[in-house]
N, C-alpha and C positions, 0 to 999 in steps of 0.2 A: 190380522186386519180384516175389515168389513169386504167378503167380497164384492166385486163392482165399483169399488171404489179410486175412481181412475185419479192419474195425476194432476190433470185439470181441475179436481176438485177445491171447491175453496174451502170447503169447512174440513180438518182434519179426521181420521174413518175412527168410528165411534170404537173398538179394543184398542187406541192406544192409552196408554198409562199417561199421568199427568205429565210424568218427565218428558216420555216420548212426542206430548202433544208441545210441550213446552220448543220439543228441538224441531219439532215439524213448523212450527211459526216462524222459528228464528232462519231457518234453512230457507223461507219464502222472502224474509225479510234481508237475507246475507247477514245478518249478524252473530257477533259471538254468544252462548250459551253456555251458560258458568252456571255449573251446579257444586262448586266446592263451597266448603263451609265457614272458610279464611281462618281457620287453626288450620298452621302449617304443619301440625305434627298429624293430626286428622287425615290433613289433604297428600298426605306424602303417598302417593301412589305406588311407592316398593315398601311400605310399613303394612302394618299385623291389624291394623285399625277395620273394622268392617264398615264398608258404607253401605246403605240400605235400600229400600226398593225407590228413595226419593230420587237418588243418583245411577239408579240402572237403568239400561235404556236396551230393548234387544237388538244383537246384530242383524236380524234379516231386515228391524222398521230401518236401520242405519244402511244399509245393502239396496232397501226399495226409494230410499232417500237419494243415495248416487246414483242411482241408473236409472231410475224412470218417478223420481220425487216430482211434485205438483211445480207450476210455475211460479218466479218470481212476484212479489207485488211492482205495481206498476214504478218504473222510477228502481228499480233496485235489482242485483246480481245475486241469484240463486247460490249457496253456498255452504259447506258444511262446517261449523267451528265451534270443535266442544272443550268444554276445559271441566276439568273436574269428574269424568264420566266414567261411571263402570259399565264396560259391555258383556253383556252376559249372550251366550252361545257363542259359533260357533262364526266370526265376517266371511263370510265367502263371495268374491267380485273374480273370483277364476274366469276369465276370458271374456269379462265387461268391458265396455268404455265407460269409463268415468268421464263427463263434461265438466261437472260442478268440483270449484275450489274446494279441498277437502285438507281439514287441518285440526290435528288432534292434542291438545296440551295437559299433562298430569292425569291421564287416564288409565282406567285401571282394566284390561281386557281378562274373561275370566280362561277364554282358550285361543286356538292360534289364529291368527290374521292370513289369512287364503287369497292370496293376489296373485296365482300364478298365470302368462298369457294377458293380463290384464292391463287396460290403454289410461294414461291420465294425461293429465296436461301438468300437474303439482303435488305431492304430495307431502305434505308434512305432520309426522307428530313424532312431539317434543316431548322427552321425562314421563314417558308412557311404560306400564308395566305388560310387556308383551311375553305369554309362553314362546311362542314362536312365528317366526316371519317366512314363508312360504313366497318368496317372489319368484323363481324361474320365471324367463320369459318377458319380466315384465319392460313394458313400455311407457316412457314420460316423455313428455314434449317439454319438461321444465325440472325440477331438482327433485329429489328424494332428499327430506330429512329425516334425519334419527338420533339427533343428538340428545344425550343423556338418561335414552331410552337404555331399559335392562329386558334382553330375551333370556331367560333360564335354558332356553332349549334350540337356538342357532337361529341362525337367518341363512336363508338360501337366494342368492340373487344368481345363478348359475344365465351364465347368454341374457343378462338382461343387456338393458338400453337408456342412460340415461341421458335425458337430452343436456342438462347442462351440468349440476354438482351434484355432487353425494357427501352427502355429512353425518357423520359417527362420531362426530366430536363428545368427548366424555361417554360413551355407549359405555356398554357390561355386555359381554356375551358371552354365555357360555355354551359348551356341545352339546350336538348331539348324537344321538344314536352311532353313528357311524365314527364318533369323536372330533367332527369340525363346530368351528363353534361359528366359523362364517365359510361357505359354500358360495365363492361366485366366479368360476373358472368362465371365459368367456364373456365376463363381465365389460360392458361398456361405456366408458363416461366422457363426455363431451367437453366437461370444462375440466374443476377439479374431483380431485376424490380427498376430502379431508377427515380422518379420523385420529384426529388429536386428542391426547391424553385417552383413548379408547382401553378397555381393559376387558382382552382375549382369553376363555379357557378353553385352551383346544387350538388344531388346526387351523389358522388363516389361510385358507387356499383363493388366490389369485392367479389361477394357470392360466394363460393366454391372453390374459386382462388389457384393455387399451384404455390411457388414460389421458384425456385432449391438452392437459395443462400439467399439472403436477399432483400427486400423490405425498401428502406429509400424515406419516404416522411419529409426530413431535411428542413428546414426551407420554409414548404409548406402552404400555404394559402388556406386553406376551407372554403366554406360561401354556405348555403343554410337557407334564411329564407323562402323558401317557403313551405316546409315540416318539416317533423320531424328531420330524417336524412341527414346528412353530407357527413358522411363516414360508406358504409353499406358491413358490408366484414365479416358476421357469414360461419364458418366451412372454415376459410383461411388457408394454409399452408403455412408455412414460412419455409425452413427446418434450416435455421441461425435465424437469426433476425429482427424485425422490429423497423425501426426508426422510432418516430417523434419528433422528436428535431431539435436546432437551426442548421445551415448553413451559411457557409462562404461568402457573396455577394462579387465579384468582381472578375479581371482577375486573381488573387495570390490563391482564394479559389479552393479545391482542394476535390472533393467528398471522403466523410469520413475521412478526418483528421483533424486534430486539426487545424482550421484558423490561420495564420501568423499574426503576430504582427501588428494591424493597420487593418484591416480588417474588415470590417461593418458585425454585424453579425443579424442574421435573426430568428426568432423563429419561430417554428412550432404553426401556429394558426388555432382553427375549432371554425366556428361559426354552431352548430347545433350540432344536436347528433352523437355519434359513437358507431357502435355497431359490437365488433369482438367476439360476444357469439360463445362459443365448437369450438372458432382458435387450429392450435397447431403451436408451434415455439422452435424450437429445439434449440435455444441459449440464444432470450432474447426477452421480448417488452420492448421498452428504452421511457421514457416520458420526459426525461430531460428536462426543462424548456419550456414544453409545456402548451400552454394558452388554455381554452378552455372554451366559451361562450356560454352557453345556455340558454333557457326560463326553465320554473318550472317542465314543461312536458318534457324536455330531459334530457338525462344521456350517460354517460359513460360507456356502458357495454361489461364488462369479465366475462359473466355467461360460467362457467366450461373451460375457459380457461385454456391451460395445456402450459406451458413453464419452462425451468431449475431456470431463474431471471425475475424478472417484479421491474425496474427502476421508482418506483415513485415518481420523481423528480419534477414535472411539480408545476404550481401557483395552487395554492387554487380556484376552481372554485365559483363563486360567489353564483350562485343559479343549480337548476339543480341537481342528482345525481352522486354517482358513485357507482355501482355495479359488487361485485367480489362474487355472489353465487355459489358456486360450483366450483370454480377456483383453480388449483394445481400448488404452487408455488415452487421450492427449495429454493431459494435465496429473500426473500423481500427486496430490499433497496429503503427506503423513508424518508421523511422529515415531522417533526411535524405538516409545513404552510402547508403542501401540500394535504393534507385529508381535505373534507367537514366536517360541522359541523353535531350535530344531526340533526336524521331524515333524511340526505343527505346521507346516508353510509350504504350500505347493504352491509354482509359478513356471510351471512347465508352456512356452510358448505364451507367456504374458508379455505384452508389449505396450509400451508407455515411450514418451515423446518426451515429456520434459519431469522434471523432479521438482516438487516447489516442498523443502521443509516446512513443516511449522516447530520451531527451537530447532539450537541444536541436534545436526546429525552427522558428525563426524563420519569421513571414511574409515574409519577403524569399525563404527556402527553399521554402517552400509554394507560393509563384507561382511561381517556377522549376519545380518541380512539375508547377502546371497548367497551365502552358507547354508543358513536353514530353512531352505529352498528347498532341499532334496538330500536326503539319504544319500542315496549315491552322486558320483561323480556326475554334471551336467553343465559343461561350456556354455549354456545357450543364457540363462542366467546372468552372468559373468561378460558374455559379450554385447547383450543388452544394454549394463549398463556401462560398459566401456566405452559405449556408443553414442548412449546420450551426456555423458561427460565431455567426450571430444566433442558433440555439437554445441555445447556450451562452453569450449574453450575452454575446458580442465583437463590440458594433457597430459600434467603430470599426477593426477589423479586416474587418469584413464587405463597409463602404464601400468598403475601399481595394482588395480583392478586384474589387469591381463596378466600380471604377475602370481595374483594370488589364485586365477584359474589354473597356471601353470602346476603351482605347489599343491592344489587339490587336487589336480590329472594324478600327481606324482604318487599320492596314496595308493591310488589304485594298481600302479604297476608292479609288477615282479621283479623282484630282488637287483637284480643285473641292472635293467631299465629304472629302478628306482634312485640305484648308486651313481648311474649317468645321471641323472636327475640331479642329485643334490650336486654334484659335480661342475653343471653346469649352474647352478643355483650361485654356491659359493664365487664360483669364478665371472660371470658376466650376467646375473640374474634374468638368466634363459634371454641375452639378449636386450631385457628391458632396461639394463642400466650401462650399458658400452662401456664407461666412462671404467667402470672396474676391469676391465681389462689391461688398458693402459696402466693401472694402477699396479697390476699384477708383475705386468712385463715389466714396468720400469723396476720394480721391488727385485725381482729376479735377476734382472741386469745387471742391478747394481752389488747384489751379493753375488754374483758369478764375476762379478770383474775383479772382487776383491779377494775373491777366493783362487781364480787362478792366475793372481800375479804370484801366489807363492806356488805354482805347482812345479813340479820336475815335467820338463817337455823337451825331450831330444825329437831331433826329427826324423822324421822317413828316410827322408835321404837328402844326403850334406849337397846342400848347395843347389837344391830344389823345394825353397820353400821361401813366402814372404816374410819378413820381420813378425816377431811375436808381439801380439797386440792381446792382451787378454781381455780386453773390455771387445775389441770386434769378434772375438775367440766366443764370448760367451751372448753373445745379441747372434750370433753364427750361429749359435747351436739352438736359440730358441725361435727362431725366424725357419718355418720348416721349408719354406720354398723357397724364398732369396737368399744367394748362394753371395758371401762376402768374401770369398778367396780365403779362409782361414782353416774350417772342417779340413782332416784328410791328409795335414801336412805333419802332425808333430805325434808322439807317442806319448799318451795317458796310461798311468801303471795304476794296480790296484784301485784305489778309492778314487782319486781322478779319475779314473775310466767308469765306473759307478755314477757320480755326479754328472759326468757329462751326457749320461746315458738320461739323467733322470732329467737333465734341460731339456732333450731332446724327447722325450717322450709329455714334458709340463707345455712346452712348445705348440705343440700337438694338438691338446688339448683346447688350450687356449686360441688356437685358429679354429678348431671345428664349433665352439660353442660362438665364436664371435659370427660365422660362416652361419651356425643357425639360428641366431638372433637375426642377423640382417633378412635369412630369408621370412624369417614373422614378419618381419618391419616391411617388407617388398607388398609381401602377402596383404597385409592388414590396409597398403595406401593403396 
């Protein structure tokens, strides 16, 4: 540009090119400035098409435009609105204020866009073909758009500040160097953050991120097989919601509502790990019908995630984890398919309030459930959710819970303590079923009554003893502490003395497992 040529000037400085004069008018006038050709295949600013020096305009007249461009004509708002535009070099507004609306549509940048430190009030551009986005730091009093823009080489938004949304809806990002293909740890957003149907290659890193409304990555495309992580967003705030679920594809699809009849719809897919450990989210994480592909070394992790609901809705991951240690749930609702198998399922200190299915989910599913929870033996699991079934009034559900923690203790014990185990299993199910006790005794009873009314029983001594009653003779021998007057008085030979050896010892038994049920049942009220 001509030096001397201040921004006061009214006539534009005699080295701009016609385009560039064309956007210096338009910029005084607020209006839009279309230099595309209206062939959509021409004007597709991710195609191979060359546009020529009619549609270039250099980054620094576009730089001296926002920051210190000439004043508006009288009557009209200074403003920057290009559509159709190649910028050739190199935008750098590192540590500018921008005043002027600045909004870019179908533009073709030939290198990276340098906003880092830099103040706006708006900024939008739409289906723009960006190398790369350099924002650390950056600051808006109003939204960042970037919907259906493609960066070949990342966005870095690392400690920005957006005052109200952020939109990535249909983006393309791909990594870089460092292999993230979005960089915005510290990242802040005021209203929402929507990158719906977005498509990531590379790291998503979200670490520390605060988000004023809700975060929906709906029917969004993750893939990173070059590391571990996918999507890496440990200590996120959400103070609504987090989506990842399916999404409406087409002109009728309408963010966050229910797709219209006829509507291609889209799931939320991550090839690599996800890790949103100690997030908080003040309304819900939603997984509804989300796919999620991992190698043996990735997982899903919500270690001490705290949210009111967590929607686990999504497909059964094939290989790979899911881990919910330390995680505070109010509302669980999930689906039988939708949980790994053993070994894939850690829930060490997971805690949840109530269970809302979606279909069927038999207790016979549910213990398979807390089963493959953990490799080894762990009550905590088990008494969880014995806990929240009794608070729903399913006690006979609850029991049988506490029953199947018993029979999974019992694996782990040594031989002796295992054979007590099944011992008391058989006979009073550790307690959680009484009612077989009773069953045992009376079963006992009544074959020991039948059996020693034919026994040979002379007595101890003539004429010191009660009448022989075999039915009280044999409830006497299995009754180990109330004493019926009948023990003690008559002589059992061989095999009678065997039998009644073995009442008295099933006796026995049968008091000490009834003796440590009830103290569970003491224990547990």
């Amino acid at each position: 540009m001509t030096e001397g040529a201040g921004p006061a000037g009214a006539e534009p400085p005699d080295d701009l090119t016609a385009a560039e004069a064309g956007m210096w008018q338009a910029f005084r006038n607020g209006s839009v400035y279309d230099l595309s050709s209206g062939d959509t295949v021409v004007d597709d600013p991710h195609g191979g098409h060359p546009w020529g020096p009619g549609r270039t305009v250099r980054a620094r007249v576009v730089c001296w435009l926002l920051l210190g461009g000439p004043p508006a004509l009288a009557g009209r708002v200074s403003s920057l609105k290009l559509v159709g535009a190649q910028i050739s070099g190199t935008l750098d507004l590192a540590g500018g204020t921008v005043v002027p609306y600045w909004e870019m549509r179908s533009c073709r940048f030939e290198r990276d866009v340098l906003l880092p430190e830099a103040r706006f009030t708006t900024v939008r551009m739409v289906d723009c073909s960006i190398p790369r986005l350099e924002a650390a730091r950056l600051h808006t009093e109003g939204d960042l758009h970037l919907p259906r823009c493609r960066f070949l080489g990342g966005v870095r938004l690392t400690d920005a500040r957006i005052g109200t949304d952020l939109l990535l809806n249909q983006a393309i990002v791909h990594r870089d160097r460092s292999g993230r293909s979005m960089a915005a740890d510290g990242l802040t957003v005021g209203q929402d953050l929507q990158a719906e149907l977005l498509e990531s290659h590379g790291e998503l890193s979200l670490r520390s991120a605060t988000i004023g409304v809700s975060l929906s990555l709906r029917g969004a495309r993750l893939a990173n097989p070059y590391t571990r992580l996918a999507l890496n967003a440990p200590q996120l705030t959400v103070e609504r919601s987090l989506y990842l679920t399916p999404a409406g594809v087409g002109a009728q699809a309408r963010s966050g509502m229910t797709p219209a009849r006829g509507t291609r719809i889209q799931r939320f897919e991550c090839e690599g790990g996800v890790r949103l450990d100690d997030g908080r989210f003040g309304d819900a994480v939603d997984f509804e019908g989300a796919r999620f592909t991992f190698t043996d070394e990735q997982e899903l992790s919500l270690r001490r995630v705290q949210t009111p609901e967590l929607r686990f809705l999504g497909e059964r991951p094939a290989r790979g984890r899911v881990v919910l240690s330390g995680a505070k749930v109010v509302n669980l609702m999930d689906r039988a398919d939708s949980w790994p198998g053993p070994g894939r399922l850690h829930m060490g200190g997971f805690a949840y309030e109530n269970l809302v299915p979606r279909g069927p989910f038999p207790l016979a599913l549910r213990l398979r459930w807390v089963d493959a929870a953990s490799a080894e033996y762990n009550p905590e699991p088990y008494e969880r959710l014995a806990a929240v079934l009794r608070e729903g009034g399913e006690d006979v559900d609850a029991r049988e819970v506490l029953l199947a923690k018993q029979r999974r203790h019992r694996e782990s014990l040594p031989v002796a303590a295992k054979l007590w185990g099944y011992a008391q299993d058989w006979t009073v199910a550790y307690g959680y079923r009484p009612g077989r006790a009773a069953v045992w005794m009376a079963v006992l009873w009544a074959a020991g009554s039948l059996a020693f009314a034919r026994a040979d029983h002379p007595p101890l001594k003539s004429g010191e003893h009660p009448a022989w009653n075999p039915a009280l003779f044999a409830l006497d021998l299995l009754l180990p502490v109330i004493d019926l007057g009948q023990v003690g008085f008559w002589q059992l030979r061989g095999g009678w003395q065997w039998l009644s050896a073995a009442f008295i010892l099933l006796g026995w038994i049968l008091a000490t497992t009834v003796a440590a049920g009830a103290t569970r049942t003491l224990r547990r009220t």
